[in-house]
C-alpha positions as CSV (number, residue, x, y, z in Angstrom):
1,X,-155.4,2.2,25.4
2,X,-151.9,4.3,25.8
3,X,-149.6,1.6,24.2
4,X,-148.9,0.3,20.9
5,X,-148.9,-3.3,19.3
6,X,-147.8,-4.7,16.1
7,X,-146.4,-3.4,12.6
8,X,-146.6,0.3,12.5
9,X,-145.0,3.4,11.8
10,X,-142.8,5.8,13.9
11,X,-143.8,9.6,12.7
12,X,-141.6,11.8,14.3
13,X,-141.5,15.5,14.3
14,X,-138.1,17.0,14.9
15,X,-138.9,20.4,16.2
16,X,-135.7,21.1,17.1
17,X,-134.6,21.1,14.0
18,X,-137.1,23.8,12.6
19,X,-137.0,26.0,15.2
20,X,-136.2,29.6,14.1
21,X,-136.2,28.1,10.6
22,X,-138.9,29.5,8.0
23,X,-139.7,25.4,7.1
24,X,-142.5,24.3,8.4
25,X,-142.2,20.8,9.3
26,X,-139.0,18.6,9.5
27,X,-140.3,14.8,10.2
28,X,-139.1,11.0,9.7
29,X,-140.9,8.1,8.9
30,X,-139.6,4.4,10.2
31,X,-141.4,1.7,9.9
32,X,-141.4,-0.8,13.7
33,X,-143.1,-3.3,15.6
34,X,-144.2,-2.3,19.1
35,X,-144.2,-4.0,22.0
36,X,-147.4,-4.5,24.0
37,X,-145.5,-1.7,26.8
38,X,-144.4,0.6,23.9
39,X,-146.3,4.0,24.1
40,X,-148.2,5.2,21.6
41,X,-146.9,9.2,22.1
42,X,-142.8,9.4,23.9
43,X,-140.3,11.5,24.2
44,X,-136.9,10.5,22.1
45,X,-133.3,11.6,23.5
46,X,-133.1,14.2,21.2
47,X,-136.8,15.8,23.1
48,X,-138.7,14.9,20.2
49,X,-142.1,13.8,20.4
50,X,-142.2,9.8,18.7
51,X,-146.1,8.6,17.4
52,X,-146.7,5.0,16.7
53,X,-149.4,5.1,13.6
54,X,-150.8,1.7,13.2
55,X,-151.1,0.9,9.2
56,X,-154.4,1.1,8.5
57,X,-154.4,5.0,10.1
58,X,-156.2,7.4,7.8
59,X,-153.2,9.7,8.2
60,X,-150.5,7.0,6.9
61,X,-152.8,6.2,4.1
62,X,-154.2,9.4,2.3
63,X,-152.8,13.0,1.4
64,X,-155.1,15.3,2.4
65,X,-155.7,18.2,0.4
66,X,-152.9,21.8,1.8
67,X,-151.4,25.0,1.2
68,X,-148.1,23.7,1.4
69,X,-145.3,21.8,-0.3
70,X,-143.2,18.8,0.8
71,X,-139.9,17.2,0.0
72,X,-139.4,13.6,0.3
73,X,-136.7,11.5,0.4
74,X,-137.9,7.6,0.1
75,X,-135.1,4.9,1.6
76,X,-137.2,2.3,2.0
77,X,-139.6,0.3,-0.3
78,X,-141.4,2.2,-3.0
79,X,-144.7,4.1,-2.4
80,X,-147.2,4.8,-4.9
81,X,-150.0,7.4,-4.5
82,X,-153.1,7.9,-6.7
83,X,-157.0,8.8,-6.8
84,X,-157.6,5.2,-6.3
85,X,-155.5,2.4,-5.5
86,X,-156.2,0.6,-9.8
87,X,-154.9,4.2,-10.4
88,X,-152.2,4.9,-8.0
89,X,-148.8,5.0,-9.5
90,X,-144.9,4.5,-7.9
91,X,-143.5,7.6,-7.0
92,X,-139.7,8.5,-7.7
93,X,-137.2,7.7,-4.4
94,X,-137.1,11.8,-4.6
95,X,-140.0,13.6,-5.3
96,X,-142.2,17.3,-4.4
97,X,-145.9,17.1,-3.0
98,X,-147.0,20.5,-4.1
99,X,-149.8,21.9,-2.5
100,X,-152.9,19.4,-2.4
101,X,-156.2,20.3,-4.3
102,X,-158.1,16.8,-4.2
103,X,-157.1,13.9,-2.3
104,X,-155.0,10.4,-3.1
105,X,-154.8,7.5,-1.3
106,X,-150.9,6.5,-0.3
107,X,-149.4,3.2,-0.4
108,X,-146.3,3.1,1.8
109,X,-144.4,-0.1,1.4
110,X,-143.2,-2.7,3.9
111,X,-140.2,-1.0,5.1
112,X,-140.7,2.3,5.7
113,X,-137.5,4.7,6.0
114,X,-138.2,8.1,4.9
115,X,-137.6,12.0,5.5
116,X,-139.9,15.4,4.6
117,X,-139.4,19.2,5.1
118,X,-142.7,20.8,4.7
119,X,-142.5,24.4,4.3
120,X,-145.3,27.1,3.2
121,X,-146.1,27.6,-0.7
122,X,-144.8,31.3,-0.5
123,X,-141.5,29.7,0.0
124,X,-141.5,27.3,-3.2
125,X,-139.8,29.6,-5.9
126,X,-136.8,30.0,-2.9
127,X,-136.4,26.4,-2.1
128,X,-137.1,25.0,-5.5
129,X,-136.8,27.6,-8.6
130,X,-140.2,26.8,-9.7
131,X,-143.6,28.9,-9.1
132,X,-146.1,27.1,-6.6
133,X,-148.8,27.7,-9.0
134,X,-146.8,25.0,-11.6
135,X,-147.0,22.2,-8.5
136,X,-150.8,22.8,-7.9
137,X,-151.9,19.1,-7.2
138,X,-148.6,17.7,-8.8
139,X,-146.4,15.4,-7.5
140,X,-143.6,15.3,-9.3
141,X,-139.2,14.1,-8.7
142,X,-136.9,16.7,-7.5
143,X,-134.8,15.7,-10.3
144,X,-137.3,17.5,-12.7
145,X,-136.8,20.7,-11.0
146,X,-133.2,20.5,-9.8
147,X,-130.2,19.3,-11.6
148,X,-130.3,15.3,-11.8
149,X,-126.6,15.1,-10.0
150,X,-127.3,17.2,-7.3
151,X,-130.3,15.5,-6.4
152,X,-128.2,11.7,-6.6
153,X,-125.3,13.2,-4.6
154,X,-127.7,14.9,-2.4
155,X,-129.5,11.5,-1.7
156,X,-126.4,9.4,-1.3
157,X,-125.1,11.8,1.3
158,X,-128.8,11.6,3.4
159,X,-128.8,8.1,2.7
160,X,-125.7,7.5,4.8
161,X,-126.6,9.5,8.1
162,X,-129.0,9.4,11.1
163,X,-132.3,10.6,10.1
164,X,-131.6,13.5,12.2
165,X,-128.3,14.4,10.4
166,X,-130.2,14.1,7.2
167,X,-133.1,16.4,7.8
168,X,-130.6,18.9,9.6
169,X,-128.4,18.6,6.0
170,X,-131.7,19.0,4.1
171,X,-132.6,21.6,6.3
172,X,-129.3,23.5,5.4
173,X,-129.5,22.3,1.7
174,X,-133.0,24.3,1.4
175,X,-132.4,27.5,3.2
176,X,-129.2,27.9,0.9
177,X,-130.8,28.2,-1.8
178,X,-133.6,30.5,-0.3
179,X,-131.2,33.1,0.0
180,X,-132.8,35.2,2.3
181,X,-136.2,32.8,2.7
182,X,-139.3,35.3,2.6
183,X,-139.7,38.8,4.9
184,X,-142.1,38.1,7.6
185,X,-143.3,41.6,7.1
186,X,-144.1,40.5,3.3
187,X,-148.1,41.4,3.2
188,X,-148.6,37.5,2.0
189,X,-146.4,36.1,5.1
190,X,-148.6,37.9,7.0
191,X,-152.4,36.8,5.0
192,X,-151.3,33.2,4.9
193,X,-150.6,33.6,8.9
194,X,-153.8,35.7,9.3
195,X,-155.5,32.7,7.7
196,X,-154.1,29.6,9.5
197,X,-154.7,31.4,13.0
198,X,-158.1,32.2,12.2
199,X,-158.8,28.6,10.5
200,X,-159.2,30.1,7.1
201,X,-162.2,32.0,9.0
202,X,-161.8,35.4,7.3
203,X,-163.1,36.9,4.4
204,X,-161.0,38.5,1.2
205,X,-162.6,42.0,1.9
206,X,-160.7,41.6,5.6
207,X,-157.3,40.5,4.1
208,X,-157.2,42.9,1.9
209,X,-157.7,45.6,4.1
210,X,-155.3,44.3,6.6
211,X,-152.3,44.2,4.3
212,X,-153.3,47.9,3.3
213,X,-154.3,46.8,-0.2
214,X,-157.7,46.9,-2.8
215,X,-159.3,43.7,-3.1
216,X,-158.5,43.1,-6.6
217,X,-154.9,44.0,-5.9
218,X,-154.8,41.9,-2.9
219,X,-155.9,38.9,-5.3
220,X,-153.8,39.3,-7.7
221,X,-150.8,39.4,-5.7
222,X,-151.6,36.5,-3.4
223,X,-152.1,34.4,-5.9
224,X,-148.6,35.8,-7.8
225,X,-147.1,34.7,-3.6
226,X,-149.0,31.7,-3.4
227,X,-149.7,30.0,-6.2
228,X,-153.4,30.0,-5.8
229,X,-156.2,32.5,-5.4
230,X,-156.9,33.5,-1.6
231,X,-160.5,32.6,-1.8
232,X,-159.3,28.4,-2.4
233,X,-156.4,28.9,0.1
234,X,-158.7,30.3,2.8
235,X,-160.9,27.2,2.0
236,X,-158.5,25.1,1.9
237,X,-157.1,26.2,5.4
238,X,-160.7,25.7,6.6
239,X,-160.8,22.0,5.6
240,X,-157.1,21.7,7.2
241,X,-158.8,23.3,10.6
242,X,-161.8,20.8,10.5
243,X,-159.7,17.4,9.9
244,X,-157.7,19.0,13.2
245,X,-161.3,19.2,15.5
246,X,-162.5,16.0,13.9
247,X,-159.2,13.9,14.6
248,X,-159.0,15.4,18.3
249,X,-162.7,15.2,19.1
250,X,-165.3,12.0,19.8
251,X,-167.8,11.3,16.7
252,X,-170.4,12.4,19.6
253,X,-169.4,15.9,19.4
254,X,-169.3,16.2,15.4
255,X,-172.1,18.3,15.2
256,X,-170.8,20.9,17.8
257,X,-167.6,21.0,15.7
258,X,-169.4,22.0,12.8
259,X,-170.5,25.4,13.8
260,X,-167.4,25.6,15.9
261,X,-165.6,25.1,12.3
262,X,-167.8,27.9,10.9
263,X,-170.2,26.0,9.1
264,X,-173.7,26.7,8.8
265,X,-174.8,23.2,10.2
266,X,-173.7,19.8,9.6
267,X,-174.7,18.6,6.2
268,X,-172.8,21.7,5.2
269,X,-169.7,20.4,7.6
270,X,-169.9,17.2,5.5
271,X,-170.8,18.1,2.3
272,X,-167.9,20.4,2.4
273,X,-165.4,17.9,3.9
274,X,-166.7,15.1,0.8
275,X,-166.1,17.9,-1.5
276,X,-162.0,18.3,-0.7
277,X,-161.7,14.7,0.7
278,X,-163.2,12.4,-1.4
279,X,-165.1,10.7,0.8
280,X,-167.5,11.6,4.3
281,X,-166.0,11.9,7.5
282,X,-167.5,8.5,8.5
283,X,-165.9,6.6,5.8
284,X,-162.6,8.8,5.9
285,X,-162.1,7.3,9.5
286,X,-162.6,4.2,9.1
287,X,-159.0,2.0,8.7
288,X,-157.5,2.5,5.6
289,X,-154.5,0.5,3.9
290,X,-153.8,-2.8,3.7
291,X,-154.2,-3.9,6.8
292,X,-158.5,-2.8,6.8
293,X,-160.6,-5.0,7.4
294,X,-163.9,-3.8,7.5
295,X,-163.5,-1.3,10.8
296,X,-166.0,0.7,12.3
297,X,-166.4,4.5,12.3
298,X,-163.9,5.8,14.8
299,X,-161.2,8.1,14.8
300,X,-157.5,6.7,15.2
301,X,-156.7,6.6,19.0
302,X,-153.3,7.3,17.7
303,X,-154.7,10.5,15.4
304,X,-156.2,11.8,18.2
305,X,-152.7,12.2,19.6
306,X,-150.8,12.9,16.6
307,X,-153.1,14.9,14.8
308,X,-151.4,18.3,15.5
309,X,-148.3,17.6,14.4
310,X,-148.9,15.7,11.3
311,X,-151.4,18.2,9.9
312,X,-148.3,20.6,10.7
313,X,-147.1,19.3,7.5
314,X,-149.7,19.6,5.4
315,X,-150.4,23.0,5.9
């Protein structure tokens, strides 16, 4: 099936508004009901890419362990987020998702009308005047790291405009304080890119010699960058690079993707993927949220589609 049906979500990725930006991901949330003719993937006026997520979509429903940290401006009913939904708690209107370590299941609300801006850990101290290692599996309101007035002014203003006006002035708001944002030629710019194009495929020994630097050195100052040791950021990266084959490949090829992934067969794929997920791949795709009832092992039709550009945020 190529259309959508029912209550969902509109995910959309506004790549025009990152482009030549150091953020990573600028995307809206808004919650719709589709026609029976709506497509599941379109093309907005603005040349954006629009992707209907039906509720009980793994990738509407968990955060997924990442490198990077988020920004999130809520507008609609509260969410809540925890390691279990008798644990999960409400989250502020405002609030950072530093970079992910284990998983939590997400609980959007009814009316969904929200904003992110997803940008690399290296970039955290810039954007945020905190080190990444001090968000490691937090999430935690902007007001706690910024001044509480700027953040209310700041939300009032975004609350007012188009979500594209919003995530432009967010865009503007972050890169202002950056002051200069990080130097591509910066030896942990270029590991954390060596990493993600390899699929965290690359040993320590490798990186290190790359950026020109002793191992121990090279350790020591990635994790000063980062916020984490390179060894758990290259595995980390790994896991991000599986959930991407998984989502955009058929259950029946699972066990080529495992040595495709790196892995050394497939109970090594899965214990691996149970270790940073929570769960197996089996039970991680099946429908999540509210709206579950008891669904089979599949992935998403509409993952398989907008798997790219939502795990774009993540990383």
């Amino acid at each position: 099936m190529n259309s959508a049906s029912g209550d969902g979500v509109l995910y959309t990725e506004h790549l025009n508004l990152k482009a030549a930006s150091p953020i990573g991901a600028l995307w809206s949330f808004e919650s719709i009901t589709a026609g029976s003719n709506r497509p599941i993937v379109t093309i907005n006026t603005d040349g954006n890419q629009e992707f209907w997520l039906d509720r009980s979509d793994p990738l509407l429903n968990t955060i997924v362990p990442g490198t990077g940290t988020s920004v999130i401006f809520n507008f609609g009913d509260p969410w809540s987020a925890g390691r279990s939904l008798n644990t999960a708690t409400q989250l502020a209107q405002v609030f950072v998702v530093g970079p992910v370590l284990r998983p939590r299941l997400l609980r959007v609300g009814h009316a969904v009308r929200a904003i992110g801006a997803a940008f690399p850990s290296i970039l955290t101290t810039a954007f945020l005047g905190v080190h990444p290692a001090q968000l490691l599996d937090r999430i935690v309101p902007l007001h706690s790291l910024w001044p509480l007035d700027d953040v209310e002014r700041l939300t009032t203003s975004l609350a007012t405009v188009s979500m594209p006006d919003a995530l432009a002035m967010l865009r503007d708001r972050l890169i202002a304080r950056a002051d200069g944002g990080v130097d591509p030629r910066d030896f942990a710019h270029q590991a954390t890119q060596l990493m993600r194009s390899t699929g965290g495929r690359v040993t320590i020994t490798d990186l290190a010699r790359t950026c020109g630097l002793s191992r121990q050195k090279f350790a020591r100052e990635f994790a000063e960058a980062t916020g984490m040791p390179p060894k758990l950021y290259a595995r980390i990266t790994r896991f991000q690079s599986l959930l991407h084959r998984l989502l955009t490949s058929d259950v029946s090829q699972w066990i080529d993707v495992s040595c495709e992934a790196g892995f050394y067969d497939q109970a090594h794929m899965i214990n691996e993927f149970r270790e940073l997920a929570g769960v197996s791949p089996t039970e991680f795709f099946r429908p999540h949220g509210d709206s579950a009832a008891g669904g089979s092992v599949t992935v998403p039709r509409t993952s398989k589609r907008v798997a790219e550009a939502v795990l774009s945020a993540l990383e």
